[in-house]
C-alpha positions as CSV (number, residue, x, y, z in Angstrom):
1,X,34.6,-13.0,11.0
2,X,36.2,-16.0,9.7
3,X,39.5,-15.8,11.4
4,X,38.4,-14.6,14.8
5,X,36.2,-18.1,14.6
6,X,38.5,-19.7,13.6
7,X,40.7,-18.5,16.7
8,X,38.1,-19.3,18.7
9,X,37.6,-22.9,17.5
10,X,41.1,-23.8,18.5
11,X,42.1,-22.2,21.6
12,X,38.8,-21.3,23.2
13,X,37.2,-23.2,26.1
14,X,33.7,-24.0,26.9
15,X,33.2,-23.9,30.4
16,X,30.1,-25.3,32.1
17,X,26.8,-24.2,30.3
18,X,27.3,-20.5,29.2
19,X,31.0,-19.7,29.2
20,X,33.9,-19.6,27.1
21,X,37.2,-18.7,28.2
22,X,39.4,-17.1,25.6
23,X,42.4,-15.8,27.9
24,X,45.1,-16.9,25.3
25,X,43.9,-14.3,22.6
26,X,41.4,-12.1,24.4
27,X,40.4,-11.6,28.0
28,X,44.1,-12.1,29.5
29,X,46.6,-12.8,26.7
30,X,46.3,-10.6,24.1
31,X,47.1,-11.1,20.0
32,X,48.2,-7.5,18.5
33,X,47.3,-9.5,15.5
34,X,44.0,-10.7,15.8
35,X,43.1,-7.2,16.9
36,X,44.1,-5.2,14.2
37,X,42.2,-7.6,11.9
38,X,39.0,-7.0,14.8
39,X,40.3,-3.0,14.3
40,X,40.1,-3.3,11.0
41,X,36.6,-5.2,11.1
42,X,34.8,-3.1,12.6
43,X,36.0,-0.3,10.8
44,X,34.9,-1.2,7.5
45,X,31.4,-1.4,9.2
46,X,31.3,1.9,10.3
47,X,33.4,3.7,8.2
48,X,30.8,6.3,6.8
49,X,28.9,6.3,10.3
50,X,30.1,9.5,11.2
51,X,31.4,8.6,14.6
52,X,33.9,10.5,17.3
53,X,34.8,8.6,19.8
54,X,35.1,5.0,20.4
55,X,34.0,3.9,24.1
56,X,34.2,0.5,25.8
57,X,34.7,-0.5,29.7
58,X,37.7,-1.9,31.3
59,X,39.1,-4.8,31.1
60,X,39.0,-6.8,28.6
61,X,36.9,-4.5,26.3
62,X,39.9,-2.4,25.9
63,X,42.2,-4.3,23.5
64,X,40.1,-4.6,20.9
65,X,38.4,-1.0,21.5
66,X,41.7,0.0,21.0
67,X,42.7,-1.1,17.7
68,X,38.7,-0.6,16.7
69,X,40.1,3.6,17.6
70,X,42.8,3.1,15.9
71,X,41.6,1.7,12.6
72,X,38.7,4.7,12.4
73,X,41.5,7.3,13.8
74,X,39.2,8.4,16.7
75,X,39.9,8.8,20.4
76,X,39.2,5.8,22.5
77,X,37.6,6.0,26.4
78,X,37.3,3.7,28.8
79,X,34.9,3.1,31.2
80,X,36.7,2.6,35.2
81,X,35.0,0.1,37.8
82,X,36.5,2.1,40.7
83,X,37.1,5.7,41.1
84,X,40.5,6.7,41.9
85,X,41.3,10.1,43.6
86,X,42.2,11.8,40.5
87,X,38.3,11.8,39.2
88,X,36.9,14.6,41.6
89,X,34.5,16.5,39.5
90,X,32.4,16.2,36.6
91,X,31.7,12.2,37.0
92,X,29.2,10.3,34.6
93,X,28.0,7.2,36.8
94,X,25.8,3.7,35.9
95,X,25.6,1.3,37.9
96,X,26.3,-2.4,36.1
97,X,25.8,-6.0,37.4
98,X,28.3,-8.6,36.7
99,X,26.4,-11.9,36.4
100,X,29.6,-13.7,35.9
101,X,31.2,-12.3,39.3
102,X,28.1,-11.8,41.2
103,X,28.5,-8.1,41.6
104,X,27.3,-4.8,40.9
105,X,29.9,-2.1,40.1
106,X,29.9,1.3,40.0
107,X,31.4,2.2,36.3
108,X,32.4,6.1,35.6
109,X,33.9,8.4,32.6
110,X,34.8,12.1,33.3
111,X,32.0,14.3,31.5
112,X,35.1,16.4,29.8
113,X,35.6,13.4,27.6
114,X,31.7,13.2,26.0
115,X,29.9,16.3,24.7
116,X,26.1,16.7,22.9
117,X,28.1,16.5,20.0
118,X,29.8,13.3,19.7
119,X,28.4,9.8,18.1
120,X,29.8,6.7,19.6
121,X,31.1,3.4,19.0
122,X,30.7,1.1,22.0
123,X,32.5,-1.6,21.6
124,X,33.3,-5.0,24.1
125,X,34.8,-8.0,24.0
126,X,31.4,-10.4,24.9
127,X,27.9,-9.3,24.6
128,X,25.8,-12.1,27.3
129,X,23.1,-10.2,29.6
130,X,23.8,-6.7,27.8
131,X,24.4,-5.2,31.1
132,X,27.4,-3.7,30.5
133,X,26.6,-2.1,27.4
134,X,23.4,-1.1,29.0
135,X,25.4,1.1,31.3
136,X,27.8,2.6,29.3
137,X,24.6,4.1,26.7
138,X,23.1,5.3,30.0
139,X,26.6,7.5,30.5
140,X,26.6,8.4,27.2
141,X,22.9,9.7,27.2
142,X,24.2,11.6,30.6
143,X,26.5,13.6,28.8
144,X,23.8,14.2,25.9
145,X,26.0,12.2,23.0
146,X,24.4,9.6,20.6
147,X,24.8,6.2,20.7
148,X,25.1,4.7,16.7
149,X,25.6,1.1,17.7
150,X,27.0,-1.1,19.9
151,X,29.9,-3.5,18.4
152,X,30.9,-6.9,19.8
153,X,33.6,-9.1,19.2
154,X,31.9,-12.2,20.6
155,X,28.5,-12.7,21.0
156,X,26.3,-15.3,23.3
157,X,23.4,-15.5,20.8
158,X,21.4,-17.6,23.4
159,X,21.7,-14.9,25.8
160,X,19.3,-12.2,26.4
161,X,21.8,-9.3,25.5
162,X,20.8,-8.8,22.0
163,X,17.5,-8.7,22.9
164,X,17.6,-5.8,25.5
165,X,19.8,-3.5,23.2
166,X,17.7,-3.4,20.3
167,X,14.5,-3.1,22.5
168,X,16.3,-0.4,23.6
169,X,16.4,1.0,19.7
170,X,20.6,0.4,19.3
171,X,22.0,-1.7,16.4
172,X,24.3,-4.5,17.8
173,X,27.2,-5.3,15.3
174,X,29.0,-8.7,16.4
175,X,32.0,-10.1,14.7
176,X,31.0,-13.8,16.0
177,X,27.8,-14.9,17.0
178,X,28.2,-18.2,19.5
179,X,24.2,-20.4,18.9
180,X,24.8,-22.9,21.7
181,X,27.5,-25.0,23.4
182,X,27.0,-28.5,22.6
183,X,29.1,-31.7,24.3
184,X,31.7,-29.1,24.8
185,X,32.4,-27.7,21.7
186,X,31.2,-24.2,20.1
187,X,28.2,-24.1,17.7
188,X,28.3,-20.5,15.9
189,X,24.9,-19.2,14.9
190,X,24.8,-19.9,11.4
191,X,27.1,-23.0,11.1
192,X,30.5,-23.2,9.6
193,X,29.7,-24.5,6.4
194,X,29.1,-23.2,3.0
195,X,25.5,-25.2,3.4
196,X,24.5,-23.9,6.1
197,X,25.2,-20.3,5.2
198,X,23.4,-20.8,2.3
199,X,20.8,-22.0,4.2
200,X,20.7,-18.9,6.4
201,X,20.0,-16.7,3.4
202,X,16.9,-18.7,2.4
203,X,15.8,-17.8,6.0
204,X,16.6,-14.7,5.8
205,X,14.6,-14.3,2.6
206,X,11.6,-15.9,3.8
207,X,12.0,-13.7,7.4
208,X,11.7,-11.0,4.6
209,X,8.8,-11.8,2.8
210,X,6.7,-12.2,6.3
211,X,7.7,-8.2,7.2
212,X,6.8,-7.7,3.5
213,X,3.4,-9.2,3.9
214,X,2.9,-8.4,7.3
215,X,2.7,-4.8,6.6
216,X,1.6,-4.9,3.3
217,X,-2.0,-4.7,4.2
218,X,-1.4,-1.8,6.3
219,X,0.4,0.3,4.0
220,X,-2.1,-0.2,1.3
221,X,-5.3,0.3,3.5
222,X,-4.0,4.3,3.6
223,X,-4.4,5.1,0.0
224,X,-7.0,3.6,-0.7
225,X,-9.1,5.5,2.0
226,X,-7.5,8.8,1.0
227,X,-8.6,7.6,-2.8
228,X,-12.4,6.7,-1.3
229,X,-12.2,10.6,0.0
230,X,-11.3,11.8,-3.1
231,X,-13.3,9.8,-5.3
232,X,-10.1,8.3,-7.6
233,X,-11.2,5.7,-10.1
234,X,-9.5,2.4,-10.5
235,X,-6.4,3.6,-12.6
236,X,-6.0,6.6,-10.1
237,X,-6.1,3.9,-7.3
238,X,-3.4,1.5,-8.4
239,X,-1.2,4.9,-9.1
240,X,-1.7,5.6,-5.3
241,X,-0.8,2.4,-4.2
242,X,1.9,1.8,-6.3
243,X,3.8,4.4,-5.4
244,X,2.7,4.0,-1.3
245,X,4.6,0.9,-2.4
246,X,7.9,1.7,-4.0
247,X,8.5,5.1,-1.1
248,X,7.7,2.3,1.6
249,X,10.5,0.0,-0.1
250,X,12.8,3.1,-0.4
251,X,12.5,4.3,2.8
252,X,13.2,0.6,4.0
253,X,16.3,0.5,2.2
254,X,17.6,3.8,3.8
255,X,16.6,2.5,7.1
256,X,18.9,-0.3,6.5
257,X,21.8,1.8,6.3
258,X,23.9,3.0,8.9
259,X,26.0,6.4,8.3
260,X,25.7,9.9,9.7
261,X,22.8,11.1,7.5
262,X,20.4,8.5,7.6
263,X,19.6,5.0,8.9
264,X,19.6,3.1,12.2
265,X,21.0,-0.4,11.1
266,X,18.1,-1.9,11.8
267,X,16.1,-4.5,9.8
268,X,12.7,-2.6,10.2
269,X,10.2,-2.2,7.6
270,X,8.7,0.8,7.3
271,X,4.8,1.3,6.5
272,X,2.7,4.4,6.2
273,X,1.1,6.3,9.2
274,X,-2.6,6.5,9.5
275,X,-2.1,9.4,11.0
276,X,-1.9,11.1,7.3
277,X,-5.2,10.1,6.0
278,X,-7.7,12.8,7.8
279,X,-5.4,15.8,6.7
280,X,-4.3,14.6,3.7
281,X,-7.8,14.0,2.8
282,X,-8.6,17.4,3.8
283,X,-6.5,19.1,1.4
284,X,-6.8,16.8,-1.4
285,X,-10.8,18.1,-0.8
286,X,-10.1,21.4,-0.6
287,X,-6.6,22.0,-2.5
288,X,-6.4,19.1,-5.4
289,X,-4.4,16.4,-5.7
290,X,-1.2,18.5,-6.4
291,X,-1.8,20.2,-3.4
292,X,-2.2,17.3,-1.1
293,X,1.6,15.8,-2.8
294,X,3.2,19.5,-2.3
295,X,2.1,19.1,1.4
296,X,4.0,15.6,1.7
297,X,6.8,17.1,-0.2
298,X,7.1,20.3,2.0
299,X,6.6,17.9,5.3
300,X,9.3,15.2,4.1
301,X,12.1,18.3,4.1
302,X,10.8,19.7,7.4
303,X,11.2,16.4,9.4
304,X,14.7,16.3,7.4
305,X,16.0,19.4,8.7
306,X,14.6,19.2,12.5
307,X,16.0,16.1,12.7
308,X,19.6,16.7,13.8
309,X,17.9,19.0,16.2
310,X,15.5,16.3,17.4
311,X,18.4,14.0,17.9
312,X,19.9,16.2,20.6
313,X,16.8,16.1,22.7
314,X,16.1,12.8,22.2
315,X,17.4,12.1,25.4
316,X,15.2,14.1,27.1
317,X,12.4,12.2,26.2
318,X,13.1,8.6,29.0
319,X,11.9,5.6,27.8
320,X,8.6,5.4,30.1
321,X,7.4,8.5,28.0
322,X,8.4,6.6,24.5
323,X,7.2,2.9,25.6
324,X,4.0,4.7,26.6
325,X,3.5,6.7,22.9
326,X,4.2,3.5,21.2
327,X,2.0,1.7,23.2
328,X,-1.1,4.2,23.1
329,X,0.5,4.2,18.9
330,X,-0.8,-0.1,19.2
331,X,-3.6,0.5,21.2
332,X,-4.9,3.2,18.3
333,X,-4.5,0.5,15.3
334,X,-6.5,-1.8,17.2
335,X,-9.7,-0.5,15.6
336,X,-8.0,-0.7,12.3
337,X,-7.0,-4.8,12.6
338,X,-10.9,-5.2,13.6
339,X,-11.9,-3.7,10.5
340,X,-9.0,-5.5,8.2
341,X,-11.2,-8.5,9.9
342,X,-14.2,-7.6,8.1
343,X,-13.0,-6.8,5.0
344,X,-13.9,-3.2,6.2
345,X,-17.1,-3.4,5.6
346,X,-20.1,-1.3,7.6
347,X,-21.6,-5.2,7.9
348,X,-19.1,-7.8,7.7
349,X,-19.8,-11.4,7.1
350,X,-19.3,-14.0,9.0
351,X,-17.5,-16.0,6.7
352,X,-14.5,-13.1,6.5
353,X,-14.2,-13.3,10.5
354,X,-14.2,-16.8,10.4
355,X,-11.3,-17.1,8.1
356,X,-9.5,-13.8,10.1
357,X,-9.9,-15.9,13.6
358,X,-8.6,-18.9,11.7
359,X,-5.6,-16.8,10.6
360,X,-5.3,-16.0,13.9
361,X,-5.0,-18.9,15.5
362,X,-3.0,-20.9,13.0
363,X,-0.3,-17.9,13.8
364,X,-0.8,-18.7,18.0
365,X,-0.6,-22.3,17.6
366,X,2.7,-22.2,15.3
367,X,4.1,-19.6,17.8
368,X,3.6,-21.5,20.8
369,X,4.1,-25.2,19.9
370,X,7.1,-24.8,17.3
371,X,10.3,-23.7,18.2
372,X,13.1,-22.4,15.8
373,X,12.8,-20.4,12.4
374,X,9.4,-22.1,12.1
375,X,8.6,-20.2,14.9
376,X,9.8,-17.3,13.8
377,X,7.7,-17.7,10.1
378,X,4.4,-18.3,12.4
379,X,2.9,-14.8,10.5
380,X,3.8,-16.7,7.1
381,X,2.8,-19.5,7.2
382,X,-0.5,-18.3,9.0
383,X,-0.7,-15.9,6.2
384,X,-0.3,-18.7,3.2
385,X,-2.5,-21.0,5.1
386,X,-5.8,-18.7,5.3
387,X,-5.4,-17.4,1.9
388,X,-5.4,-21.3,1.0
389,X,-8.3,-21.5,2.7
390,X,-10.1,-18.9,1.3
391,X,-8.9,-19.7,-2.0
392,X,-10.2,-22.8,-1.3
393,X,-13.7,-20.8,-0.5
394,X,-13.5,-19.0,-4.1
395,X,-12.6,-15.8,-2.1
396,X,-9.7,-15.3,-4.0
397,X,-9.3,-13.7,-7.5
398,X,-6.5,-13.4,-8.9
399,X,-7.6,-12.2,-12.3
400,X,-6.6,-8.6,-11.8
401,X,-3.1,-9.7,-11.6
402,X,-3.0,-11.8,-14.5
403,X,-4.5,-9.1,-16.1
404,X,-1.5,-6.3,-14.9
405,X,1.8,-5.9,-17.1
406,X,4.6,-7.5,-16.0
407,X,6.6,-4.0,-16.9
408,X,5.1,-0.8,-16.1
409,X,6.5,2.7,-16.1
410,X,4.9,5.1,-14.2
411,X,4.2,8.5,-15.4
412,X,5.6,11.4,-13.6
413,X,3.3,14.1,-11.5
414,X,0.3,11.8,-12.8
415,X,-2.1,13.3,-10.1
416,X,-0.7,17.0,-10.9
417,X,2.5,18.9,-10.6
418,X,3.3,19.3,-6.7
């Protein structure tokens, strides 16, 4: 947000290493101003989000998640740091540690004020540690309510509070992202300038194209073992693919969104589950091809409809029993990397582990002795580097391609109507 930058450029003040005192707009002093524009900011954002209530934690939070209310026309609550004699029943509770003041309060909000039904806006005026956002989802999972993102007005990029939110699976929206503090002055993540924003979108692109390739491989290994099951030729095989392709792309898009029907806000690419292959193959056996789609089709609306349901017992589910599905979810593909190592042959050669180990450790040696984006492209450029080398090794063939239309339009129900 340009103006609230701006703001911050010319009255903020770096303090030591990590802090930056904004009491003449923000924390202390307030600007009605500034925080309708913030109001308003944040309301464009989540506008179609289908959210109830707007929720921060006193102090300083509470300006601007009250013009944030305001500007969506929803209810705003605040989280208290001490209980006062008027709060005798029904108390949510979290406990959150200051690292600023040393402390760890006690924070509560009345359960009469969240309900199973409500979808919430956290919003606060600095994200650093992520502590207190940390506690106010954990009082909003007490009372059963869902959590769409958690909003910022000033963020300490070089801090781990990003970090810990979306481990924790929730969307942090900031209006101002702080990079570093540098001979006293603020260096916002991204730069100032038109170059360096430009700059930021090549990154961003190339970031892209690593989660492309990354799962890429993945996605296409599942159809072509379904179409090794079913015995597809070539041309049945490239259908297959092509569309495991474009739904993976779609569903990557909707993922990207963030309303009240679909989408967590997220940039996550999403792949295909191997999970699929055994029973699909099964029916495709036993049933056809049209079948085997009709299955999908049928499966696709199920998950659709449970999943309001789902979302209400989400929170029944704590994250030692989620951590431990994903992991034993990792631990399960493990199998399938070894084989992408060997080409996925019953005897693999030598020379296609060689060049996987050599991928490998190209990626480790980027990852650990760079720092930066070009630490954050080690996949890449550990990708482009072994397909050099095994281009290099006339491994590569990239006559197919040349051969393949630059235009194609598919045909519809090619493997059969549904």
């Amino acid at each position: 947000m340009k103006l609230l930058e701006e703001r911050i450029l010319k009255d903020g003040n770096v303090l030591g290493e990590n802090i930056l005192k904004v009491d003449s707009f923000l924390t202390h002093q307030v600007d009605y101003q500034l925080m309708k524009e913030i109001g308003k900011a944040f309301a464009e954002r989540f506008k179609d989000a289908g959210l109830t209530k707007v929720v921060t934690i006193e102090a300083s939070g509470i300006a601007p998640a009250l013009y944030v209310a305001e500007a969506l026309e929803l209810p705003m609550i605040f989280a208290k740091k001490a209980k006062n004699i008027t709060m005798n029943e029904g108390i949510l509770t979290a406990e959150v540690y200051s690292f600023t003041k040393q402390v760890t309060s006690t924070v509560s909000i009345a359960s009469k004020f969240l309900t199973p039904d409500d979808r919430v806006l956290i919003v606060d005026d600095f994200l650093a540690n992520g502590q207190a956002a940390k506690g106010l989802i954990q009082i909003i999972e007490q009372a059963g309510a869902i959590v769409e993102a958690v909003g910022i007005v000033i963020e300490k990029s070089f801090q781990d509070g990003r970090g810990l939110l979306e481990e924790l699976g929730y969307p942090v929206v900031s209006l101002s992202r702080l990079d570093r503090f540098e001979n006293g002055q603020v260096v916002f993540k991204g730069g100032r300038h038109l170059m360096q924003k430009q700059e930021n979108h090549s990154q961003a692109a190339i970031l892209g194209l690593q989660h492309l390739l990354a799962m890429y491989s993945g996605s296409i290994l599942v159809p072509i073992m379904i179409a090794g099951a079913l015995g597809y030729n070539a041309q049945q095989l490239t259908y297959l693919i092509s569309t495991d392709i474009f739904m993976c792309g779609v569903a990557t898009f909707l993922q990207l969104q963030l309303n009240k029907y679909f989408g967590i806000g997220l940039p996550v690419v999403l792949g295909v589950a191997f999970q699929s292959v055994a029973p699909l193959s099964m029916i495709g056996a036993s049933h056809g091809s049209g079948a085997m789609f009709g299955a999908l089709i049928v499966s696709g609306i199920y998950v659709v409809l449970v999943s309001g349901f789902f979302s209400k017992i989400a929170n029944l589910f704590p994250s030692i029993v989620t951590g431990s599905v994903i992991t034993t979810i990792g631990l399960t593909l493990i199998p399938v990397a070894i084989g992408n190592m060997g080409n996925n042959a019953e005897e693999p050669t030598v020379q296609s582990l060689i060049l996987a180990v050599i991928t490998i450790l190209i990626i480790l040696v980027v990852n650990i002795y760079t720092t930066g984006f070009i630490k954050s492209i080690s996949i890449l450029i550990g990708l482009i580097v072994g397909t050099a080398i095994a281009a290099s090794m006339g491994l590569v063939d990239f006559a197919p391609v040349a051969q393949a239309p630059v235009v194609h339009v598919p045909t519809p129900f090619f493997f059969g109507a549904p």
